[in-house]
N, C-alpha and C positions, 0 to 999 in steps of 0.2 A: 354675560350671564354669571360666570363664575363669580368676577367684580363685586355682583349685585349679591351673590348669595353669600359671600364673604362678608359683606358690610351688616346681614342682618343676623351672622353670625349661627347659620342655619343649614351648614352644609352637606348635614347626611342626616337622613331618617334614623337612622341606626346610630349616627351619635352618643359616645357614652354619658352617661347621665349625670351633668353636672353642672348646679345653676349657674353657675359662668359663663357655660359655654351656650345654653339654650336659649331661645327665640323665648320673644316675652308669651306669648300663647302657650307655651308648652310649660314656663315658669306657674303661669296662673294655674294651670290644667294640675299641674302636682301640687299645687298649695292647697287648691279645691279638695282632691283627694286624700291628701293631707288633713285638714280640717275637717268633713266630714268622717273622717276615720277617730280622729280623736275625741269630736262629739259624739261620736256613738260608744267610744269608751265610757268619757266621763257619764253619759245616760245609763250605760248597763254596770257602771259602778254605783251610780247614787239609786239605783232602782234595780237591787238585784236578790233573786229570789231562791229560797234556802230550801230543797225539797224534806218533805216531812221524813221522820225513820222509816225505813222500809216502804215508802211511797205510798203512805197511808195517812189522811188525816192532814190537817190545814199546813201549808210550810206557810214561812216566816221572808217577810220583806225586809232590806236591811240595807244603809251603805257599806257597801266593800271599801273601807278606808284602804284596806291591806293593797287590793287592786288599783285603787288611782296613785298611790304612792310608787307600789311597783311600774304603771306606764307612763307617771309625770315625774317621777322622782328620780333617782339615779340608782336604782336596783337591777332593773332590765334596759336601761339607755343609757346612751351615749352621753358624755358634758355636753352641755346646750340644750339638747332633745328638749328639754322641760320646754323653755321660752320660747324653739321652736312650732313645737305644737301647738303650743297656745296661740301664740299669734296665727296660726294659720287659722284656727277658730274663731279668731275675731273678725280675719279677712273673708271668711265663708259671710260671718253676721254679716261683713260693712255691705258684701254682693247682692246680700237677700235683702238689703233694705234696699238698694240701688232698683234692684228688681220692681219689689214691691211701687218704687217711687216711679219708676215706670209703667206698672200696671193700672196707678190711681187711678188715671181717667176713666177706664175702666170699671174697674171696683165699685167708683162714685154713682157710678150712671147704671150696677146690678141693680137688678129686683131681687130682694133678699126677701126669699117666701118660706118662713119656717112653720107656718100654719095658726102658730101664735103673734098675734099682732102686735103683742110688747118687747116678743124675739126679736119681730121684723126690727122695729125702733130702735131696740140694744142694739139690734147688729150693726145699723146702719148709722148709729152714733158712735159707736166702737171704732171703724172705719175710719172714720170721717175724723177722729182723733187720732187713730194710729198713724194715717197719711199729715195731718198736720204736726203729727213728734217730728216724723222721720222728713219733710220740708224743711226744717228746721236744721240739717243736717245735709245737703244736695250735694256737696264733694265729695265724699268718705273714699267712693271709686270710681274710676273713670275706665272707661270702656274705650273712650273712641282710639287708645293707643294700639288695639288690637284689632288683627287681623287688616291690615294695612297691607301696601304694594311690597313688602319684604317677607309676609310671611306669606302671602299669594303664589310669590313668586316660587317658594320653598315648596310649598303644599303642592304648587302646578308640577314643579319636577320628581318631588316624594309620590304623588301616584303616578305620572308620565313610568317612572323607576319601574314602579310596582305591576305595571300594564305589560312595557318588554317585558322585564323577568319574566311574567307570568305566559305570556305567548310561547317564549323561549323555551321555556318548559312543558309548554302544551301548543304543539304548533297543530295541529288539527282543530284547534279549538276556535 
């Protein structure tokens, strides 16, 4: 067992945090968090809202240049940070098309009932082109390298772990 957790490079749940040493699930798991953390910058930088004087009267929509330079630029980050976060926004996107190109068959086969019947038609042309971009495109991410017999075997021992501790600490329980 030890062998096996050695090779997948997943030896302790408490592991210090460093892409080197992490199982490829836990790699993907911070890039995800990662990228949706910096799209949610970049959105509440290009869409951010300036409250009126004294909270009275219409404020003002505006980009915060000041703010995306400060969290992709090198004011508040580290050398690299920039390219790192971007790319991890890209890998969010390539996930969400992966998704999406998994959901088609799906999608294809909704009743899309929006009460207007030119809606219905837009939506379901909409669709029916978004799945045929993103076809066009079927590598971007591959899944099946995740959650395999090494990170099985990790996860089986990381809560096994978590089970004693927890007994051990509450033996009544």
């Amino acid at each position: 067992l030890h062998r096996a957790l050695s090779a997948c490079k997943c030896s302790s749940a408490d592991e210090y945090i460093s892409f080197l040493g992490l199982c490829l699930e836990k790699r993907v798991f911070y890039r995800l968090i990662s990228g949706f953390h910096s799209a949610i910058t970049i959105s509440i930088a290009a869409y951010n809202y300036k409250a009126p004087p004294a909270g009275f009267g219409v404020g003002t929509w505006f980009r915060n240049t000041e703010m995306f330079a400060g969290r992709f630029g090198t004011k508040w980050s580290w050398e690299g940070a920039t390219e790192v976060r971007l790319k991890n926004v890209y890998f969010v996107f390539l996930l969400e098309l992966r998704a999406l190109l998994k959901v088609g068959p799906y999608l294809q086969n909704e009743l899309f009932y929006t009460g207007n019947e030119k809606e219905d038609i837009e939506t379901r042309v909409a669709i029916d082109e978004l799945l045929d971009i993103i076809r066009q495109f079927p590598d971007q991410f591959d899944e099946h390298e995740l959650f395999t017999v090494c990170s099985f075997i990790f996860f089986s021992v990381a809560v096994k772990n978590k089970i004693v501790c927890y007994f051990s600490k509450n033996p009544s329980a």
